[in-house]
C-alpha positions in Angstrom: 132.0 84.0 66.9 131.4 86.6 69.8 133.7 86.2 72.4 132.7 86.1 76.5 133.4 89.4 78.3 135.5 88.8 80.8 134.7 90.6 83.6 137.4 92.0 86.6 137.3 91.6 89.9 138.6 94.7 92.0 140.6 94.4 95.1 138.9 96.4 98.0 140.9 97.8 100.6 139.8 98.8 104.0 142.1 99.4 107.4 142.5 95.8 108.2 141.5 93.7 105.3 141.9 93.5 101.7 139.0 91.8 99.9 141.0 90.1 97.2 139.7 87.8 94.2 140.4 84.1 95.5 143.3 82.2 94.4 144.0 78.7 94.6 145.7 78.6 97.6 142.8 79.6 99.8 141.3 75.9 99.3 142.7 74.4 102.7 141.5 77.4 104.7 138.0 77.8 103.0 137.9 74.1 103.8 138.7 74.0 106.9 136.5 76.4 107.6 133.7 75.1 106.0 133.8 71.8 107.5 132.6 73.8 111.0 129.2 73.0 111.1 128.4 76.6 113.0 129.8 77.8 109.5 127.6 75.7 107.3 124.1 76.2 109.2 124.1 79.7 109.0 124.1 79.3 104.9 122.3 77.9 102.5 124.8 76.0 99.9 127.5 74.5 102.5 126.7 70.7 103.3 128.0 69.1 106.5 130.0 67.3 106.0 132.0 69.1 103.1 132.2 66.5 100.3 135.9 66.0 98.5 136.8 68.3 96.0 134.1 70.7 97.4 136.2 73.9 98.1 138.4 73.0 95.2 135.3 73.2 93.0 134.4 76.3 94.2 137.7 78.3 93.9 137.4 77.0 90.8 134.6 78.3 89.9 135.4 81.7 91.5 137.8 82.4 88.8 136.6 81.5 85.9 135.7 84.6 83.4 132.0 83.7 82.9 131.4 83.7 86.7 127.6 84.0 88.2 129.2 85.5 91.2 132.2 87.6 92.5 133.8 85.9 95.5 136.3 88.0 97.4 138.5 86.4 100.4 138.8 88.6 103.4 142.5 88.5 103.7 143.8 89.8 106.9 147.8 89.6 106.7 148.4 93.3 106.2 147.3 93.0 110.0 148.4 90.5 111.4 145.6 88.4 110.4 145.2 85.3 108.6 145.3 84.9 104.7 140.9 84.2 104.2 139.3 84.9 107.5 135.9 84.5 105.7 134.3 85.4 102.3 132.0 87.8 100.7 130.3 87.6 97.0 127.9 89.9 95.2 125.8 87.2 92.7 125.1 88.7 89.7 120.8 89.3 88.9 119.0 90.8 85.9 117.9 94.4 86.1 121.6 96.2 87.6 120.6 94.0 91.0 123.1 91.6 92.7 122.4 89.4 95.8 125.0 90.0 98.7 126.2 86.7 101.1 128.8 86.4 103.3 130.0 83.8 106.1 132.9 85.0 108.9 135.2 82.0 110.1 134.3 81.1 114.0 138.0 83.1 115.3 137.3 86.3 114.2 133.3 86.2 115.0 132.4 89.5 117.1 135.5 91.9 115.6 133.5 93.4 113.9 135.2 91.6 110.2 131.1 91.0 108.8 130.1 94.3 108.8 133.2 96.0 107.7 133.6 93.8 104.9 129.6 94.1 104.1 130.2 98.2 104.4 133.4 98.0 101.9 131.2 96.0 99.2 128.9 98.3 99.0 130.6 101.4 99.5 133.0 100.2 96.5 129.7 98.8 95.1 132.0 97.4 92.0 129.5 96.0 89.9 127.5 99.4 89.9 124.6 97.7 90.5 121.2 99.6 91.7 120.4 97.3 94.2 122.0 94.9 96.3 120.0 92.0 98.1 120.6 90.0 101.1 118.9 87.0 103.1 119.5 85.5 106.3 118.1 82.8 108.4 116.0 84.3 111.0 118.0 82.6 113.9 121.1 84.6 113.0 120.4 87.5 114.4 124.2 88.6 114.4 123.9 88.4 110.5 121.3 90.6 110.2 122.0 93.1 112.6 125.5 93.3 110.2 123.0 94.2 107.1 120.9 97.0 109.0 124.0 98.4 110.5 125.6 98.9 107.0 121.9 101.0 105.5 120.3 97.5 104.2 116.1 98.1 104.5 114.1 95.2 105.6 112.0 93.5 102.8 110.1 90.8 105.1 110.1 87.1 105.6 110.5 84.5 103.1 112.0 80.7 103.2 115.6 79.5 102.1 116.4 76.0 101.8 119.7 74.8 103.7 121.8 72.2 102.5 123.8 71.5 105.9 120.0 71.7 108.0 118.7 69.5 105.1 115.3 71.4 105.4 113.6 74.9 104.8 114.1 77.8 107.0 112.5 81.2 107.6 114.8 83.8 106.6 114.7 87.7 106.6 115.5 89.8 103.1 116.7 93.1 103.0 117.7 95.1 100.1 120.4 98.4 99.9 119.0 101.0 97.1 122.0 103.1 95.7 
């Protein structure tokens, strides 16, 4: 019987964060921040309202060894900030690709937090993939200007279904080559 590799997840440090592997006790805030329905338009897998059990589920799932995904809290208390201000994950994909998405909780929006944790992801780039993808809906501008400032290329327009809009939605894709 061949056993699952596990794989790590590296902690990331930059100046005011850490990006650190999620632990259990990041539910309530995840929640909590989830269940602002600013948070859950602007992605594609968080329904509004937040079902029960939703962001245990998830956490869940974040640490489990067979993982699809790598899901790192932005944790600011070594400044002063709070314990998960948002998260970031890097999906795994065939071919040494992985698919980037991130989401900033509403206090700390315009600091900056999106594109420095975007910039430590792929400056760490710790599944050594070749290429990183990203997609955003095209009427979160904010979100994509995050991408081009940290060297992702345009791709074009494509759709992405949204759980919390209940409907399809133009989005933008961009790619980082390494």
């Amino acid at each position: 019987m061949e056993m699952e590799k596990i794989v790590t997840q590296p902690m990331i440090e930059t100046e005011r964060f850490i990006l650190r592997p999620l632990r259990k006790s990041d539910k309530g805030l995840i929640e909590l921040y989830w269940s602002d329905v600013r948070v859950a338009r602007m992605t594609t897998s968080i329904p509004h309202p937040v079902p029960p059990g939703m962001s245990e589920a998830y956490v869940t799932r974040a640490m489990e060894d067979n993982r699809d995904a790598d899901v790192w809290a932005m944790d600011g208390l070594k400044s002063g900030g709070a314990e998960v201000m948002g998260l970031i994950s890097l999906e795994r994909m065939d071919r040494n690709q992985s698919e980037i998405a991130y989401w900033v909780a509403p206090p700390f929006w315009n600091t900056g937090l999106a594109s420095d944790a975007v910039q430590a992801l792929v400056h760490s780039n710790p599944m050594k993939n070749a290429t990183m993808f990203a997609s955003v809906f095209q009427d979160n501008p904010a979100s994509a200007r995050v991408l081009t400032h940290c060297g992702f290329k345009y791709l074009g327009d494509a759709e992405g279904f949204c759980v919390a809009r209940d409907k399809t939605e133009p989005t933008w894709t961009y790619s980082h080559k390494f």
